[in-house]
DRENPA-3360 file (N, C-alpha, C; in nm, 2 decimals, always signed):
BEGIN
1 = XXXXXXXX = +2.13/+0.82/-0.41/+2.08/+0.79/-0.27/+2.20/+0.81/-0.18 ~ +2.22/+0.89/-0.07/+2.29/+0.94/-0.02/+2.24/+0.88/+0.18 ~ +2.32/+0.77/+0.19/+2.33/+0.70/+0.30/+2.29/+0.84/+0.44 ~ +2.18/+0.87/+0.51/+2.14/+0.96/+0.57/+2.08/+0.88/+0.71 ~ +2.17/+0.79/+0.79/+2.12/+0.72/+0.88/+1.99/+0.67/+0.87 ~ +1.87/+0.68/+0.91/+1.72/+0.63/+0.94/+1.65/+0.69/+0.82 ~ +1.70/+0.78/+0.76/+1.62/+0.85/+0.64/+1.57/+0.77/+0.54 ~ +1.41/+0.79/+0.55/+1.36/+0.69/+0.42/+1.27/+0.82/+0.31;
9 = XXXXXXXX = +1.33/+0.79/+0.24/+1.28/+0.86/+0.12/+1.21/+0.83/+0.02 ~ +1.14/+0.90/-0.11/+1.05/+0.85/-0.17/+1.12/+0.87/-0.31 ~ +1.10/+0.81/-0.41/+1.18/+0.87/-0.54/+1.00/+0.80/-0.65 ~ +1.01/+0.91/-0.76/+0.94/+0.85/-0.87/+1.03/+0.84/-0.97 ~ +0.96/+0.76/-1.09/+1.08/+0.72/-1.20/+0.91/+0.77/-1.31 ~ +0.93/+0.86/-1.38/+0.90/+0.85/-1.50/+0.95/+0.88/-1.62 ~ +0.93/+0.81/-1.73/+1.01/+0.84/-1.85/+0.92/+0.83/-1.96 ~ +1.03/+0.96/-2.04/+0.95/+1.03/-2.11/+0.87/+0.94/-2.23;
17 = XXXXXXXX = +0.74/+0.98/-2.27/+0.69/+0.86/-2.44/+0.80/+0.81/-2.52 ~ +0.92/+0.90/-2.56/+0.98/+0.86/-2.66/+1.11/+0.79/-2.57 ~ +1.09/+0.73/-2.50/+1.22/+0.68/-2.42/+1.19/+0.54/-2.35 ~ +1.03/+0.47/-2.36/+0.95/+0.40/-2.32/+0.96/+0.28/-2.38 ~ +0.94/+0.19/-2.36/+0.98/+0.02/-2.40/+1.11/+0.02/-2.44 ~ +1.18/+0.08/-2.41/+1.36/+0.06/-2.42/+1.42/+0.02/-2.28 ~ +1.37/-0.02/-2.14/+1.37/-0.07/-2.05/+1.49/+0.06/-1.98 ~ +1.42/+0.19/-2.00/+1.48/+0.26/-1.91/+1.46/+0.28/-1.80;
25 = XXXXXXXX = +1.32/+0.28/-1.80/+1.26/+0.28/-1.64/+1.33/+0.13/-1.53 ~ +1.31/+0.01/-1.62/+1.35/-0.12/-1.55/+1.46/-0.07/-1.51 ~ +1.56/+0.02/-1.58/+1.69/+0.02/-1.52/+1.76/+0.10/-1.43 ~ +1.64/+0.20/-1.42/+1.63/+0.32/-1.33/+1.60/+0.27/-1.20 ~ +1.49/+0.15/-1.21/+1.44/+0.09/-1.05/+1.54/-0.01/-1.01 ~ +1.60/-0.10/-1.11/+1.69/-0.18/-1.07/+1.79/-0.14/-1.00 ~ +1.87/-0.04/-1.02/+1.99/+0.09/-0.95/+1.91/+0.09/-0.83 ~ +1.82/+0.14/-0.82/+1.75/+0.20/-0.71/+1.75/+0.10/-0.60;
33 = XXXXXXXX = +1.70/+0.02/-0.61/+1.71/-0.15/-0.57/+1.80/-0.18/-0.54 ~ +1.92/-0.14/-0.62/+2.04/-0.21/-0.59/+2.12/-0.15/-0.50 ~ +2.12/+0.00/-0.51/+2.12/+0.09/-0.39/+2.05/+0.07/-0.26 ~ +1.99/+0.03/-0.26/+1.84/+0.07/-0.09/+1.90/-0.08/-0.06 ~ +1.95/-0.20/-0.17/+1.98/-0.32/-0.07/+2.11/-0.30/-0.01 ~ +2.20/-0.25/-0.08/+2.32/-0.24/-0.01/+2.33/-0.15/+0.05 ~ +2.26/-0.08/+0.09/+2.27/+0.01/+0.20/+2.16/-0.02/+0.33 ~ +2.12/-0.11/+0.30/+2.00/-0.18/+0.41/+1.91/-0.18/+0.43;
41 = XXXXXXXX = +1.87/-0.07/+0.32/+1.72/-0.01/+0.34/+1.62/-0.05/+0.27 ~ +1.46/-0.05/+0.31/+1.40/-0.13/+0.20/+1.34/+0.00/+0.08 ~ +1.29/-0.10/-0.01/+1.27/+0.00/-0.13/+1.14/-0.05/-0.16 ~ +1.02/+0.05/-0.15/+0.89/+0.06/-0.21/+0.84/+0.07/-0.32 ~ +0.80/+0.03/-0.36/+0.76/+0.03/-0.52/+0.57/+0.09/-0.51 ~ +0.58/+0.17/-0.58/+0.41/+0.20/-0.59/+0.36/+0.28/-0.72 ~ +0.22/+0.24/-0.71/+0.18/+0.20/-0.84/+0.06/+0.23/-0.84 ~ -0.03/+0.28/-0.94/-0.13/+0.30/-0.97/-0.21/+0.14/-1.01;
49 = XXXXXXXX = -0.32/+0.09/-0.97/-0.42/-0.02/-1.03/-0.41/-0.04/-1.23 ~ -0.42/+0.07/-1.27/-0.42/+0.12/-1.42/-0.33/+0.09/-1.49 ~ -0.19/+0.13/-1.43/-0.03/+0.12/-1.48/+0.02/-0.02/-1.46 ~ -0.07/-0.11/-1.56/-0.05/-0.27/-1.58/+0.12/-0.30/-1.63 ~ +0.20/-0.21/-1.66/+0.37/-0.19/-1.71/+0.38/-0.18/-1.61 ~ +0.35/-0.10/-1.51/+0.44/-0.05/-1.39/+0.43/-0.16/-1.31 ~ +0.37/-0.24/-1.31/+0.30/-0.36/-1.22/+0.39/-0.47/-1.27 ~ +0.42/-0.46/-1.39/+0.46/-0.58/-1.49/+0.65/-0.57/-1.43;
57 = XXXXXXXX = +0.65/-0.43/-1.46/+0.82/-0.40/-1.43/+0.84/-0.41/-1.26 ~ +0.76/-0.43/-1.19/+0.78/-0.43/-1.02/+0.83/-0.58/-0.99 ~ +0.69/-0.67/-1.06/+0.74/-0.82/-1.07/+0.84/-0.86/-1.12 ~ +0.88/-0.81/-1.23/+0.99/-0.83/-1.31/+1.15/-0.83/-1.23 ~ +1.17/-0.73/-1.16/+1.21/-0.64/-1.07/+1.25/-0.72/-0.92 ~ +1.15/-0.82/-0.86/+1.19/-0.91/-0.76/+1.04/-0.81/-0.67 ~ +0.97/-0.68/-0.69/+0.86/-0.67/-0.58/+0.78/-0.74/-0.56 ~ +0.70/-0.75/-0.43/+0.63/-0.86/-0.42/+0.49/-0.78/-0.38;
65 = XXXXXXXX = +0.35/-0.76/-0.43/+0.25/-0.67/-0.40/+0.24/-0.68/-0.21 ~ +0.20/-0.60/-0.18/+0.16/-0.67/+0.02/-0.01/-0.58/+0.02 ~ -0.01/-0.48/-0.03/-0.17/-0.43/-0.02/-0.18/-0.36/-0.13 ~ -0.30/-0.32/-0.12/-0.39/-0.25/-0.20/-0.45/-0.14/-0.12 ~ -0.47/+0.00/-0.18/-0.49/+0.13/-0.20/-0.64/+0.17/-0.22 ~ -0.67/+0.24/-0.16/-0.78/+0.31/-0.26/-0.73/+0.47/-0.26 ~ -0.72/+0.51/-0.32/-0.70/+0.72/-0.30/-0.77/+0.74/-0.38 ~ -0.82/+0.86/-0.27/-0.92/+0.92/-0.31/-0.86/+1.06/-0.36;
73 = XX = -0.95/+1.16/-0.46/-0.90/+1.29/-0.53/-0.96/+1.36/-0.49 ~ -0.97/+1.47/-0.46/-1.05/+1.60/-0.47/-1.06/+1.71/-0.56;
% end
């Protein structure tokens, strides 16, 4: 993350099946986190309803939910 005055950007974290419950991802968003706080910026966390892990590792993590989504597909 590269300090870009007002710039808010979006990052995904996925990791690969064989790389999964080894808390790589927790450690990938923790950095991330740890970055966006010391630099002052906030950090979003988002998530699918389904991805009950990704939900699990946000709490875990210090996110706090604020709303709920619906998207739609085409």
């Amino acid at each position: 993350m590269k300090d870009r005055g007002d710039h808010v950007g979006a990052v995904a974290v996925l990791v690969h099946p064989d790389f999964r419950r080894q808390k790589v991802g927790c450690r990938v968003v923790a950095t991330l986190a740890f970055l966006a706080r010391t630099r002052w910026r906030l950090l979003q966390y988002t998530t699918v309803a389904e991805n009950v892990a990704s939900q699990r590792l946000a709490l875990r993590l210090g996110f706090r939910m604020y709303s709920r989504e619906r998207v739609w597909w085409v």
